[in-house]
Each structure stands twice: as structure tokens, then as C-alpha cells.
N, CA, C and O of each residue as an XYZ file, in Angstrom:
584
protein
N       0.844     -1.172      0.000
C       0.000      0.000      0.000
C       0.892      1.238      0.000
O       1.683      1.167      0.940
N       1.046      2.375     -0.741
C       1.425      3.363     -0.798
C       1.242      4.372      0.484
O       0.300      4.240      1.265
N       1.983      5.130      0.584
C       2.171      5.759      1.749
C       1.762      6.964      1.542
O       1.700      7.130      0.324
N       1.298      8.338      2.373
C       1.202      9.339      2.329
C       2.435     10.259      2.000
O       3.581      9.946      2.325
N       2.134     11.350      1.368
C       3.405     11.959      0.809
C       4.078     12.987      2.190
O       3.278     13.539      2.946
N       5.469     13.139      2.377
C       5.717     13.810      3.753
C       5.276     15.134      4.008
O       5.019     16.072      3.252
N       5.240     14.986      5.392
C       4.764     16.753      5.562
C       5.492     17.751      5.039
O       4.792     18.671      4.617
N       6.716     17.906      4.908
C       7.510     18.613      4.244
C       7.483     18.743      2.745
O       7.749     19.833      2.237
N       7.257     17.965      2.193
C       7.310     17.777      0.823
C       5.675     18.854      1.032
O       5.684     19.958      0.488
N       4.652     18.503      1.664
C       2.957     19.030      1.318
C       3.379     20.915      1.828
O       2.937     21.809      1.107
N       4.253     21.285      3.116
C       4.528     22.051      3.275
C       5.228     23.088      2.306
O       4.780     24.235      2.282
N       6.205     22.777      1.579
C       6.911     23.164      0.628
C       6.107     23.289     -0.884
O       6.264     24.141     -1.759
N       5.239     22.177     -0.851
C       4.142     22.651     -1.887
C       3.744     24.277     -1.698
O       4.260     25.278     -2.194
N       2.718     24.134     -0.859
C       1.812     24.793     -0.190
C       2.358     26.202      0.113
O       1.762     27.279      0.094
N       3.746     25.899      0.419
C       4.405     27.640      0.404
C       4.508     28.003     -0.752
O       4.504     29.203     -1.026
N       4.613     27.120     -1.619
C       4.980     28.013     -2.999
C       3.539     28.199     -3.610
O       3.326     29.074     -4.449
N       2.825     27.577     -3.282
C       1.591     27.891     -4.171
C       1.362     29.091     -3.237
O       1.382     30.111     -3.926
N       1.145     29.378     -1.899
C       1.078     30.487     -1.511
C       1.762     32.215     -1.934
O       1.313     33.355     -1.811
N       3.023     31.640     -2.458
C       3.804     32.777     -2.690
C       3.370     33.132     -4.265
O       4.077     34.057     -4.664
N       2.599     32.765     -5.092
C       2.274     33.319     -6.380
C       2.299     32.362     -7.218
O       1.794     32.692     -8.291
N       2.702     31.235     -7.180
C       3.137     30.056     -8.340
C       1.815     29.155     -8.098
O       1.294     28.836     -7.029
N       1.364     28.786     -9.667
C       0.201     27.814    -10.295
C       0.602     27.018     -9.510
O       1.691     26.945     -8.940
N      -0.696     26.101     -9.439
C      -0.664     24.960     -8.411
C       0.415     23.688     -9.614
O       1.358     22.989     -9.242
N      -0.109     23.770    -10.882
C       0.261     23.314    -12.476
C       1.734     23.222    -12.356
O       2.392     22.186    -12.441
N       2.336     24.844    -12.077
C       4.054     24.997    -12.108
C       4.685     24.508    -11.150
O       5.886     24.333    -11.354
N       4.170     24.145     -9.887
C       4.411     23.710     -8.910
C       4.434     22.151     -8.505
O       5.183     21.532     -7.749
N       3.044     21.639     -9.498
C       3.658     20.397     -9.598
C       4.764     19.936    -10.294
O       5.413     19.037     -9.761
N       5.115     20.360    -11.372
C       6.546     19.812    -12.184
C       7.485     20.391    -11.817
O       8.543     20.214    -12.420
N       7.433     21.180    -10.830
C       8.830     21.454    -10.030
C       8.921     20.641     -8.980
O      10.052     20.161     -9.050
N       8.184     20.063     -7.723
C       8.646     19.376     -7.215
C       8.110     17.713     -7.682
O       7.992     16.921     -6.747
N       7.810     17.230     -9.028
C       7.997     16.121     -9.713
C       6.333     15.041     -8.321
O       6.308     14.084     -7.547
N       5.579     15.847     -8.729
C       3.740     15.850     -8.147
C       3.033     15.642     -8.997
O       3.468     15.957    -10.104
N       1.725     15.072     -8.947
C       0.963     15.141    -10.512
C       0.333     16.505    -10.146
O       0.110     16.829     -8.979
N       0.094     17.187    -11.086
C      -1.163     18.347    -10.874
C      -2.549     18.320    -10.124
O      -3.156     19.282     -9.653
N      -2.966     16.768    -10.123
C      -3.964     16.891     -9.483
C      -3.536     16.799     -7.547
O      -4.093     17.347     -6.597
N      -2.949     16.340     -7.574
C      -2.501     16.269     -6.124
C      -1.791     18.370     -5.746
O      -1.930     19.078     -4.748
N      -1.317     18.553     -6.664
C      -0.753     20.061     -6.142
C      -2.069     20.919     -5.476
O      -2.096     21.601     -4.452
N      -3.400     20.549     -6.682
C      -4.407     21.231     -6.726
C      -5.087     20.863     -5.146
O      -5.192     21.553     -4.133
N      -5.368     19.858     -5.367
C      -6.247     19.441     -4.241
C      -5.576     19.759     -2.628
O      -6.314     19.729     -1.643
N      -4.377     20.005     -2.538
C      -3.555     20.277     -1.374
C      -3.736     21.784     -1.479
O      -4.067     22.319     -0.420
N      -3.601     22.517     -2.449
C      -3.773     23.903     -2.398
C      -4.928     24.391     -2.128
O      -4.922     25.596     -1.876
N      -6.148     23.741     -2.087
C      -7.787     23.388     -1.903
C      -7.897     23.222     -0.190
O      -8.647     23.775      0.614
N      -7.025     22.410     -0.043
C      -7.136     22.166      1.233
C      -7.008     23.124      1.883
O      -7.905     23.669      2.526
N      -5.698     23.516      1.796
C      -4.862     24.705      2.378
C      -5.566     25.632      3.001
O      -5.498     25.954      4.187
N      -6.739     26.356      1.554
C      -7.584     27.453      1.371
C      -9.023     27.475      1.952
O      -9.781     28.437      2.075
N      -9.243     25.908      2.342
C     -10.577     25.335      2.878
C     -10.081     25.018      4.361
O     -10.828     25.354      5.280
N      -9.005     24.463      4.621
C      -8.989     23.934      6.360
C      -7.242     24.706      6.671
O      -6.390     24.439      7.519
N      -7.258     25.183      6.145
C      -5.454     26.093      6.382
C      -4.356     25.579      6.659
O      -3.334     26.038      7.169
N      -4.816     23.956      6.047
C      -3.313     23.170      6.429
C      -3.527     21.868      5.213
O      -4.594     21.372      4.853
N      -2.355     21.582      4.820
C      -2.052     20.262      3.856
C      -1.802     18.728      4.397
O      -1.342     17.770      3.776
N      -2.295     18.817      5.873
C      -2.067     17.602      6.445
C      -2.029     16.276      5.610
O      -1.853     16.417      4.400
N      -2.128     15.393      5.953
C      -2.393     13.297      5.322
C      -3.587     13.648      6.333
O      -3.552     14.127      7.466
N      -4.696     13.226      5.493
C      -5.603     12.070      6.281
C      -5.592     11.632      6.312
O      -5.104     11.122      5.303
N      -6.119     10.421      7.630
C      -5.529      9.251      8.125
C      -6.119      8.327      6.602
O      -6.901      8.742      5.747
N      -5.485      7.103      6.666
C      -5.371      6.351      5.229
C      -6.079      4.927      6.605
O      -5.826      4.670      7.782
N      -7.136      4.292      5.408
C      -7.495      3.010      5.677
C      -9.392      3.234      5.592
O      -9.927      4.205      5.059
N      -9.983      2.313      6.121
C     -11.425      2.481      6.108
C     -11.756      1.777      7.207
O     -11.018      0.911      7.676
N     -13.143      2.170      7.806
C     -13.554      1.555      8.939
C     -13.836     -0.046      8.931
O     -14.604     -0.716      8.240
N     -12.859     -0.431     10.037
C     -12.871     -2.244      9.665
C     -14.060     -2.970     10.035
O     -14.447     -4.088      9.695
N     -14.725     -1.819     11.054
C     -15.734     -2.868     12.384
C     -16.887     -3.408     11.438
O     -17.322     -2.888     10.411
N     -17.129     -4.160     11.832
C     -18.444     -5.090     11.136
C     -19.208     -4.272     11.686
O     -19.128     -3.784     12.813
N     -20.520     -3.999     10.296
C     -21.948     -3.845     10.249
C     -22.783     -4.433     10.871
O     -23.810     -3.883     11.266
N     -22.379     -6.196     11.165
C     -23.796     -6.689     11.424
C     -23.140     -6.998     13.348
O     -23.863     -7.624     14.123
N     -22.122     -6.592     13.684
C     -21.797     -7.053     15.394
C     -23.144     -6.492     15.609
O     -24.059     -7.312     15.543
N     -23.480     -5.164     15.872
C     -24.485     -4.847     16.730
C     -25.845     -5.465     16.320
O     -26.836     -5.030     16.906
N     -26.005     -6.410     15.401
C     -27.532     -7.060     15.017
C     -27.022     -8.881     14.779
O     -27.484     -9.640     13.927
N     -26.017     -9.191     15.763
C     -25.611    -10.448     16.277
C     -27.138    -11.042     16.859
O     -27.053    -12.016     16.111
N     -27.778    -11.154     17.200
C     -29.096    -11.395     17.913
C     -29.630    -11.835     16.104
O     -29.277    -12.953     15.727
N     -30.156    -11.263     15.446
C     -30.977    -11.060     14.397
C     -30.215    -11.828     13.246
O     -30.855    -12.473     12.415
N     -28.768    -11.744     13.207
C     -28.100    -12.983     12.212
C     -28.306    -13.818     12.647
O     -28.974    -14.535     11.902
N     -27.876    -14.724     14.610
C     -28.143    -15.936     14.416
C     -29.520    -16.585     14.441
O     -29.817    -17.745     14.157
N     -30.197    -15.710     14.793
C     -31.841    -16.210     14.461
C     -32.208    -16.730     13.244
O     -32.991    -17.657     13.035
N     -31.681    -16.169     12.572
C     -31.942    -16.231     11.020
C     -31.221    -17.594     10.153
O     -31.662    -18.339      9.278
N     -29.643    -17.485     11.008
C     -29.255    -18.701     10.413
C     -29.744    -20.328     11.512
O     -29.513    -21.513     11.273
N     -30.324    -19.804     12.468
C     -31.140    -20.817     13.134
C     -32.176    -21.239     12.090
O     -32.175    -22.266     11.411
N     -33.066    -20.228     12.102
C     -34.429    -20.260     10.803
C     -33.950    -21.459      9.831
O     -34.260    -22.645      9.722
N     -33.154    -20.694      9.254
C     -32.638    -21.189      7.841
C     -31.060    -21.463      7.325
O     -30.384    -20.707      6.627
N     -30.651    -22.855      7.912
C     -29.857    -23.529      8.561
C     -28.614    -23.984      6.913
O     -27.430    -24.321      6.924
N     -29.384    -23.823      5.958
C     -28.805    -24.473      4.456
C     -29.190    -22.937      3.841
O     -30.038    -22.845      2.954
N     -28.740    -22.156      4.194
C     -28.922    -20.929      3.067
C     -27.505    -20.422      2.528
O     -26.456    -20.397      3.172
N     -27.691    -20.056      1.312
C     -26.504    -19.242      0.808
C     -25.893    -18.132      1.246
O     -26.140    -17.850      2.418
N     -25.145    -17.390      0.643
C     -24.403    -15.829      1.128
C     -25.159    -15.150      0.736
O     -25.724    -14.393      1.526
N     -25.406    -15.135     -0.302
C     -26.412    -14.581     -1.214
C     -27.657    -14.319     -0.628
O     -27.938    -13.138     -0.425
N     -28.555    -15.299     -0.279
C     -29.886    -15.357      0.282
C     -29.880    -14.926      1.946
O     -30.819    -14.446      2.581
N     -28.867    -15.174      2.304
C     -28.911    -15.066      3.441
C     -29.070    -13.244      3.883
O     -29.992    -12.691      4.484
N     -27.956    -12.727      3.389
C     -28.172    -11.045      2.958
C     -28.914    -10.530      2.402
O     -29.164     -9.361      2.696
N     -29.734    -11.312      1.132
C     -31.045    -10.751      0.689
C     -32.564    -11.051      1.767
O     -33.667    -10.505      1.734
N     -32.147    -11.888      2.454
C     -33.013    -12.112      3.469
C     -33.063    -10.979      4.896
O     -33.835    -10.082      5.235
N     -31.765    -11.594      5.494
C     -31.437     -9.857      6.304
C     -32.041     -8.474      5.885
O     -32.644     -7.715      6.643
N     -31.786     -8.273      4.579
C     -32.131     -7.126      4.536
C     -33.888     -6.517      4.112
O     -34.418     -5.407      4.145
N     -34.449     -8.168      3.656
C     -35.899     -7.921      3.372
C     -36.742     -7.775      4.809
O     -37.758     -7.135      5.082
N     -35.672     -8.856      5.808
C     -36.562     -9.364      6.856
C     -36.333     -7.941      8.341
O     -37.001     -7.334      9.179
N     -35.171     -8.044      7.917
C     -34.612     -7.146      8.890
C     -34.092     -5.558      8.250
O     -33.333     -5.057      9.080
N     -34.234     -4.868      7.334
C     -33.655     -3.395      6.962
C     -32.108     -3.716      6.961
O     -31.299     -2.837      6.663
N     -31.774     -4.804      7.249
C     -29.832     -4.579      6.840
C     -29.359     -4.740      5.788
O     -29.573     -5.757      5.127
N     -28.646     -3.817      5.418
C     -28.419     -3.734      3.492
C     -26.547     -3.942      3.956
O     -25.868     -3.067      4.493
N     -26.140     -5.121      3.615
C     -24.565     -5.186      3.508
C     -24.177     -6.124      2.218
O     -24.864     -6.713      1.383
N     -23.010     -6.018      2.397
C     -22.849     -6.723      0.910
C     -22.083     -8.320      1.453
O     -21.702     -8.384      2.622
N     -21.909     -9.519      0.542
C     -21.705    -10.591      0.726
C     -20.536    -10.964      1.387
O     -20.492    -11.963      2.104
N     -19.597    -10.235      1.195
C     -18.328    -10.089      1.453
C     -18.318     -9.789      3.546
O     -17.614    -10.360      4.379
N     -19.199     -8.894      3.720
C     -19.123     -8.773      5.230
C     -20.330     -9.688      5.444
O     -21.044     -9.368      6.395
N     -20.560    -10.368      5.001
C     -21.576    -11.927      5.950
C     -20.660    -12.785      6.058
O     -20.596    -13.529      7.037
N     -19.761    -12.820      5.019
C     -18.788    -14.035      5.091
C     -17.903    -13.717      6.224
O     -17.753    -14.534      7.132
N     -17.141    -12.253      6.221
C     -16.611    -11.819      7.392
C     -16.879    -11.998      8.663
O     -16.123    -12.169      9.619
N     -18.271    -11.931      8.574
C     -18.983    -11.783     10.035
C     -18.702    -13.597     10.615
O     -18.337    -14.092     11.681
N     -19.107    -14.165      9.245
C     -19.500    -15.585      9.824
C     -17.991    -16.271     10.246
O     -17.797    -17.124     11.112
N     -16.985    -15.619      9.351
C     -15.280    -16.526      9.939
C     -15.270    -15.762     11.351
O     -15.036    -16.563     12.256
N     -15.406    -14.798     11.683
C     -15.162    -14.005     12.991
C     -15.919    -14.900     13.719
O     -15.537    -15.146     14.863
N     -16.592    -15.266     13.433
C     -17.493    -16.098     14.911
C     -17.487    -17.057     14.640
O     -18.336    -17.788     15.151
N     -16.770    -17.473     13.922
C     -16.636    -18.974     13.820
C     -17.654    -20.089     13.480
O     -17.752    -21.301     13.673
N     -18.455    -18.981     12.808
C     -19.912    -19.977     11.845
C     -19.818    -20.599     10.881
O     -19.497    -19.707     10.097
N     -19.863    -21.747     10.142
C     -19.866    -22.324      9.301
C     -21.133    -22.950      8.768
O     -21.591    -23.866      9.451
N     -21.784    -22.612      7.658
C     -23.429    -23.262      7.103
C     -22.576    -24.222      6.297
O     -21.651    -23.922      5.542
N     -23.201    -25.833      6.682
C     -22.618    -26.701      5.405
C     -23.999    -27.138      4.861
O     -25.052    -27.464      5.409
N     -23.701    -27.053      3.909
C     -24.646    -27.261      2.675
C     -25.153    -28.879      2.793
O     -24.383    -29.777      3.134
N     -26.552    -29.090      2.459
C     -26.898    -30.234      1.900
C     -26.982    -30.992      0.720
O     -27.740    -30.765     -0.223
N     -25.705    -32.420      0.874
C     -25.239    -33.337     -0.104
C     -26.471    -32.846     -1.179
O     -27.615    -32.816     -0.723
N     -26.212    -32.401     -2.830
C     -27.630    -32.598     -3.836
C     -27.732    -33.367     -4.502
O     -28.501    -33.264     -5.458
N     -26.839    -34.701     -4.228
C     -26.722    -35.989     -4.837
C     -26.505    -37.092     -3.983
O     -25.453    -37.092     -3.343
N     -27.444    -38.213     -3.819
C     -27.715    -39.351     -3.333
C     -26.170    -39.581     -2.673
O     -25.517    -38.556     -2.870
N     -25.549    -40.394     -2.102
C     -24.037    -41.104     -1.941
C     -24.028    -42.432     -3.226
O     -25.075    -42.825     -3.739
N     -23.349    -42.707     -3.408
C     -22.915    -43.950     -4.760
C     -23.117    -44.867     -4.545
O     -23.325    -45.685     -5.441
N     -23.170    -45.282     -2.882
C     -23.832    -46.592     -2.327
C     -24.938    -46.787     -2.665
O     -25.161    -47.822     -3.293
N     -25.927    -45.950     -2.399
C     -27.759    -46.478     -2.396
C     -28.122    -45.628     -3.759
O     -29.351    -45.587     -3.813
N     -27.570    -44.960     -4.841
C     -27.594    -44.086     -5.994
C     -27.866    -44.877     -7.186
O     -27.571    -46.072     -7.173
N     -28.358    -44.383     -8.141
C     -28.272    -45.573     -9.210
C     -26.699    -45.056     -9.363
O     -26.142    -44.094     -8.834
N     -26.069    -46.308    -10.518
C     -24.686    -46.260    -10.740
C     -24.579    -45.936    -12.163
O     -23.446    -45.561    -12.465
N     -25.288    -45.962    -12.980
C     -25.579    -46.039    -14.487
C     -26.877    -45.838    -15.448
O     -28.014    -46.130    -15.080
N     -26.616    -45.396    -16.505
C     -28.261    -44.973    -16.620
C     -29.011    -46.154    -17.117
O     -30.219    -45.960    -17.259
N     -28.525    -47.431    -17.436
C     -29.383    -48.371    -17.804
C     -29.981    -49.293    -16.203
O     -30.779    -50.139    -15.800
N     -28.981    -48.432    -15.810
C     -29.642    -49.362    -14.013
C     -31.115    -49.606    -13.506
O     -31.888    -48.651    -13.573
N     -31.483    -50.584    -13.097
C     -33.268    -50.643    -13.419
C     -33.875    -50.924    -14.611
O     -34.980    -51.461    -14.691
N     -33.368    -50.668    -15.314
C     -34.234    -50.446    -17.255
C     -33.849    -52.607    -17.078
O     -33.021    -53.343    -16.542
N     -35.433    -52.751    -18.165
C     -34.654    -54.292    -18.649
C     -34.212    -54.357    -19.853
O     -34.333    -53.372    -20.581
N     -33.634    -55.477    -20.294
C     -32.865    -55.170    -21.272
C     -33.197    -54.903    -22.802
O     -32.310    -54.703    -23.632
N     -35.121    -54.922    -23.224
C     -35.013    -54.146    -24.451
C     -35.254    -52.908    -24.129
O     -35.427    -52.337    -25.206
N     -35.398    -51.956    -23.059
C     -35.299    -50.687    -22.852
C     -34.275    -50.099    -22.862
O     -34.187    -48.918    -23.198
N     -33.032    -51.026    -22.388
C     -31.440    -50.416    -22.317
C     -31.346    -50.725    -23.856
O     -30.838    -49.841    -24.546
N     -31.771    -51.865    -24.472
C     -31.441    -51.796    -25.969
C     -32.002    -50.396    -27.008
O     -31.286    -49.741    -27.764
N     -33.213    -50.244    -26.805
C     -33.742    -48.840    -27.366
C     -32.470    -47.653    -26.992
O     -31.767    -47.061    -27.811
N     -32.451    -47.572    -25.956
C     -31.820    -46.580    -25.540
C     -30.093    -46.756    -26.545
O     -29.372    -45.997    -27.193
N     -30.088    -47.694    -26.289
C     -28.140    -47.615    -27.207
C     -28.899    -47.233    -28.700
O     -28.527    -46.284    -29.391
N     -29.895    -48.036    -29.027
C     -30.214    -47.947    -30.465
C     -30.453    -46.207    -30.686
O     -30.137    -45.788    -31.800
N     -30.845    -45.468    -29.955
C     -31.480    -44.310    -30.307
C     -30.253    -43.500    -30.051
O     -29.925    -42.684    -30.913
N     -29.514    -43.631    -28.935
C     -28.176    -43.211    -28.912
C     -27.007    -43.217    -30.068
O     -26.223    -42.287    -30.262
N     -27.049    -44.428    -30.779
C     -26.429    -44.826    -31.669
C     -25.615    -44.199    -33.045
O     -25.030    -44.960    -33.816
């Protein structure tokens, strides 16, 4: 992740754009894109300083404080998707988050939904498609296959 540019470097901007020089001339003198000269000189003129704002985004989960209302739900409905499960939350309950923080939510607490097998086991399954059929029905079948 890239770092914020130093205070000195935003300071030294910021004086020179103060002293008469384009925000434009000022970037290709100290080797800045223009849009960054601009927006620091914006700042400057709006809050009177070129500080870094802090860099990152708020980590805390959306749904901690409606912990009550997720596991109800995955009580309810024990085989649901990511998908459904959030489109459900948010029909049943007003919580609009995206799939990515259900999954979050659910490794943090250590939830796991396992899905139900959608195919028989191979033991008690048929094994083949003529399995059951007698044999001029399995014969049609190769013949039409054929």
C-alpha cells in the first residue's frame, strides 16, 4: 500500500503555491501530478493546512451490533446461501450489507453453514443410466443413442 506523501514535501508545496506560483508549475517542479498540487492547495484554502488524512477504512463489522438477528436467522434457515442469506437480512430485517461482510462476520465467529449433499451417496444411488431399465429398454436406448 502506498504511503502518504511527507509533511515537508505538502509544506513546501503549499508555500509556494502560496507565494504566487500555479498549483500546475508547482507540480513539475517538485515532480507531483497536478492533481494532487491542486487538491492540497484546496485544502490549504478550505482547512489552512495540507495535512495526510488518516489512510485506511472503517474495519468494524456492520452486522456485530444485530448479532441477535443474524443468528436467528441462520437458526431459521440452517442451508442458506451468502447470497440469500443477505437478501433475506435485509428484506426481513432493513440490513443492506454486501456478501463479502456476511462471510466476514461468519469466519469471525466462527460460523460455518454446510450445505446439503444434492446428490444421493454412490452406495444407495443408481450407478448407471441403464440401471433398473430391462434389457429391451437399455437396448432402445443404445439404439437411439447410436
Amino acid at each position: 500500500m502506498a504511503a502518504p506523501y511527507s509533511q515537508d514535501l505538502r509544506e513546501r508545496v503549499a508555500s509556494s503555491i502560496a507565494s504566487g506560483r500555479s498549483a500546475r508549475a508547482t507540480a513539475a517542479v517538485f515532480s507531483i501530478s497536478e492533481s494532487t498540487a491542486i487538491r492540497w492547495a484546496q485544502r490549504v484554502r478550505a482547512e489552512g493546512h495540507a495535512k495526510a488524512r488518516p489512510m485506511g477504512g472503517d474495519r468494524r463489522s456492520r452486522l456485530t451490533r444485530h448479532r441477535q438477528e443474524v443468528l436467528t436467522l441462520i437458526a431459521e434457515h440452517p442451508d442458506i446461501t451468502l447470497a440469500e442469506f443477505r437478501s433475506t437480512l435485509c428484506e426481513k430485517h432493513g440490513i443492506t450489507v454486501g456478501t463479502s461482510t456476511v462471510c466476514r462476520f461468519f469466519a469471525n465467529h466462527k460460523i460455518t453453514l454446510k450445505k446439503k449433499a444434492c446428490t444421493p451417496p454412490n452406495s444407495s444411488a443408481r450407478m448407471s443410466l441403464t440401471d433398473g431399465m430391462t434389457s429391451s429398454e437399455s437396448s432402445l436406448l443404445l439404439i437411439r443413442s447410436g
